[in-house]
C-alpha positions as CSV (number, residue, x, y, z in Angstrom):
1,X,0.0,0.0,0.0
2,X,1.4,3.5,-0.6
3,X,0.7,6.2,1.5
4,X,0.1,10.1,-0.9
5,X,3.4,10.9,-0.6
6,X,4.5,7.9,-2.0
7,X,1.8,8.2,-5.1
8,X,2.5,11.8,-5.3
9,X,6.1,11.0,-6.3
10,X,5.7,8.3,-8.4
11,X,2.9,10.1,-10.4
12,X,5.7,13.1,-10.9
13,X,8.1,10.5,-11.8
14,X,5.5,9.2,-14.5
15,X,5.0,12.5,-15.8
16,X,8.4,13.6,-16.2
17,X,9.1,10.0,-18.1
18,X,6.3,10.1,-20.1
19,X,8.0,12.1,-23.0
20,X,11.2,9.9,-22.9
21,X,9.1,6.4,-22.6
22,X,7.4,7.7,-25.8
23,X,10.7,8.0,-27.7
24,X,11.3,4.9,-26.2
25,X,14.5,5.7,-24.3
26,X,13.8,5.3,-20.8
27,X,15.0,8.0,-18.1
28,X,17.2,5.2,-16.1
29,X,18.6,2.3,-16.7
30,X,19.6,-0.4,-14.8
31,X,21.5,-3.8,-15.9
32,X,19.3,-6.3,-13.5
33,X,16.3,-8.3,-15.3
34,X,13.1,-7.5,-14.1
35,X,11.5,-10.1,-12.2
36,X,10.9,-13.7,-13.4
37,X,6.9,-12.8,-13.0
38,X,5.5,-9.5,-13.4
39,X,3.1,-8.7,-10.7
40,X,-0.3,-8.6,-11.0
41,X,-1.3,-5.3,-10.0
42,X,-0.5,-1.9,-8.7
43,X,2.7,0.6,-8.8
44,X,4.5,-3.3,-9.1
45,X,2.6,-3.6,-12.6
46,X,5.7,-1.0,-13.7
47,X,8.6,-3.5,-12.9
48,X,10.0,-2.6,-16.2
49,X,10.4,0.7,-15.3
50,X,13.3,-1.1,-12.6
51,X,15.2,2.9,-12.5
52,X,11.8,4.3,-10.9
53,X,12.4,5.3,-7.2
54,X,9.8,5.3,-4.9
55,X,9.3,6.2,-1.1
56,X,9.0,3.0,0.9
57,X,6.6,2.8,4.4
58,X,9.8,3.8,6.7
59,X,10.3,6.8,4.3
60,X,13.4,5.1,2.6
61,X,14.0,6.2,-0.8
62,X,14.8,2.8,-3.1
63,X,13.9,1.7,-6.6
64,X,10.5,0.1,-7.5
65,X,12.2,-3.0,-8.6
66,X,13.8,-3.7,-4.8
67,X,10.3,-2.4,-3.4
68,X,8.2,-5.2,-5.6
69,X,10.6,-7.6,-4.6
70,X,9.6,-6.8,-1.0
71,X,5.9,-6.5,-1.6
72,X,6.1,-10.4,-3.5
73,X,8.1,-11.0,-0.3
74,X,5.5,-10.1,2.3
75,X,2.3,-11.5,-0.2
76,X,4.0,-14.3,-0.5
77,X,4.1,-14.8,3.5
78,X,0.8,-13.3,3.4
79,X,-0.7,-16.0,1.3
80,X,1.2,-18.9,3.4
81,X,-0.6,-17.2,6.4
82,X,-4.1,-17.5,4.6
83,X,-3.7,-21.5,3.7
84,X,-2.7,-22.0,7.2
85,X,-5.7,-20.0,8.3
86,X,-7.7,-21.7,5.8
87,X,-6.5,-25.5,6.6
88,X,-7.0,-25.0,10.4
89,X,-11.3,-23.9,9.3
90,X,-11.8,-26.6,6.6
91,X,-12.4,-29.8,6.1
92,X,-10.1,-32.0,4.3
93,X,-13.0,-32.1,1.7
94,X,-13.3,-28.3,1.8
95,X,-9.4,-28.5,1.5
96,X,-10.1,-30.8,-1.8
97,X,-12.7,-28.8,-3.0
98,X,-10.3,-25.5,-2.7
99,X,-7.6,-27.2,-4.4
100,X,-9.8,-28.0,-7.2
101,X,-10.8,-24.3,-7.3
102,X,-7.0,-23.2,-7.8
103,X,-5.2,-22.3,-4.8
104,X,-4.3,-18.8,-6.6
105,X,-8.2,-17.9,-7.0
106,X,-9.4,-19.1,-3.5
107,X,-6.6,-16.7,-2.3
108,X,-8.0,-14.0,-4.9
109,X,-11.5,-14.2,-4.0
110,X,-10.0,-13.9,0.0
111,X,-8.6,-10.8,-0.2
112,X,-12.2,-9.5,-1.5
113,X,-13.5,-10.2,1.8
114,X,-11.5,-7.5,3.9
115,X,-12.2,-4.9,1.3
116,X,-15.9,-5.6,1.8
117,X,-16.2,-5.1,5.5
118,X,-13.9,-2.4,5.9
119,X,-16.3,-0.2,3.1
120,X,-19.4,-0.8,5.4
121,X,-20.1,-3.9,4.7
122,X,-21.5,-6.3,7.4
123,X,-20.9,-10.3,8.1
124,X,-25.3,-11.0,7.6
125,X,-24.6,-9.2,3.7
126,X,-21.4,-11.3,3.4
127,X,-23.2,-14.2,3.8
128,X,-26.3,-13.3,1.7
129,X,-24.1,-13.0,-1.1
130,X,-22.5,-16.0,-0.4
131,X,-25.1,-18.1,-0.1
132,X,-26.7,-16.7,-3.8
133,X,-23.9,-18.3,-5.5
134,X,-22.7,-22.0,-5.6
135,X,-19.9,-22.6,-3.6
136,X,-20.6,-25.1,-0.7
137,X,-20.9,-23.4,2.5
138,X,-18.1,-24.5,4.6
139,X,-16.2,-23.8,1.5
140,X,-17.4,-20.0,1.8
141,X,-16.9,-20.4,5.8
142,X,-13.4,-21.5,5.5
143,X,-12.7,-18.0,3.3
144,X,-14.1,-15.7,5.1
145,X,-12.3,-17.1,8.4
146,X,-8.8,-17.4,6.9
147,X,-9.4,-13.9,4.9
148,X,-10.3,-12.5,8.1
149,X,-7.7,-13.8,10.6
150,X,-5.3,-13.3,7.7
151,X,-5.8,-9.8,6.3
152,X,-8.0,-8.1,9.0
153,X,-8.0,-9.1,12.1
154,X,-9.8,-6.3,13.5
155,X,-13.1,-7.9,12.3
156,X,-12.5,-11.2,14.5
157,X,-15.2,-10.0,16.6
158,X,-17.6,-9.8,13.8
159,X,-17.2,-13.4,13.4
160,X,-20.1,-15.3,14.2
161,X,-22.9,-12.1,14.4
């Protein structure tokens, strides 16, 4: 997550490249490869752009390309954090069944969950919309309990309400 300082200054950075990307010579150049896969979204989705410098959260000035490899870092743990979450709510079917899903997309669809709550959202509308589509319920359960322990554990207490 980047804070507006951090967004402020890449957005200047963007604009001052902008001219030199479109005569394709970029404004700094660095001799590393850019990471073996690019990342899926955010400032990280400009890993080609490794020369970029950004403001990290400790207010460290280092280049995007060492900041994405952080970020992958800390998702990465992040995501080993939700399938241990997840294993200790489910099932070994439900395990199966997630599996089956693609572990990737169960983790996607559990980082929706936090989003949801933290706009206004409550745990009752959560579960209506879960139970409208046609994934099995302790399926859905397993989710929301890994997503919340995982990403936002200030809504533990909405659990079970």
């Amino acid at each position: 997550m980047c804070n507006p300082l951090q967004i402020v200054l890449l957005i200047s950075l963007l604009s001052t490249t902008l001219v030199s990307t479109t005569l394709a010579t970029p404004l700094f150049t660095r001799s590393e490869e850019p990471p073996e896969e690019p990342p899926s979204q955010g400032i990280c989705g400009l890993y080609t752009r490794s020369g970029f410098l950004i403001i990290d959260e400790s207010n460290q000035v280092i280049t995007l390309t060492d900041y994405c490899r952080g970020q992958r870092e800390r998702d990465d743990i992040e995501t080993s954090q939700f399938w241990q979450n997840f294993e200790a709510a489910a099932t070994s079917e439900t395990i199966a069944f997630a599996k089956s899903q693609g572990e990737a997309d169960v983790v996607a669809y559990g980082i929706t969950i936090c989003p949801f709550l933290e706009r206004g959202g409550t745990m009752g509308e959560l579960r209506e919309m879960q139970a409208d589509g046609d994934l099995p319920s302790a399926f859905e359960i397993a989710v929301t309990l890994a997503a919340i322990h995982t990403y936002c554990p200030a809504y533990r207490s909405e659990i079970g309400r």
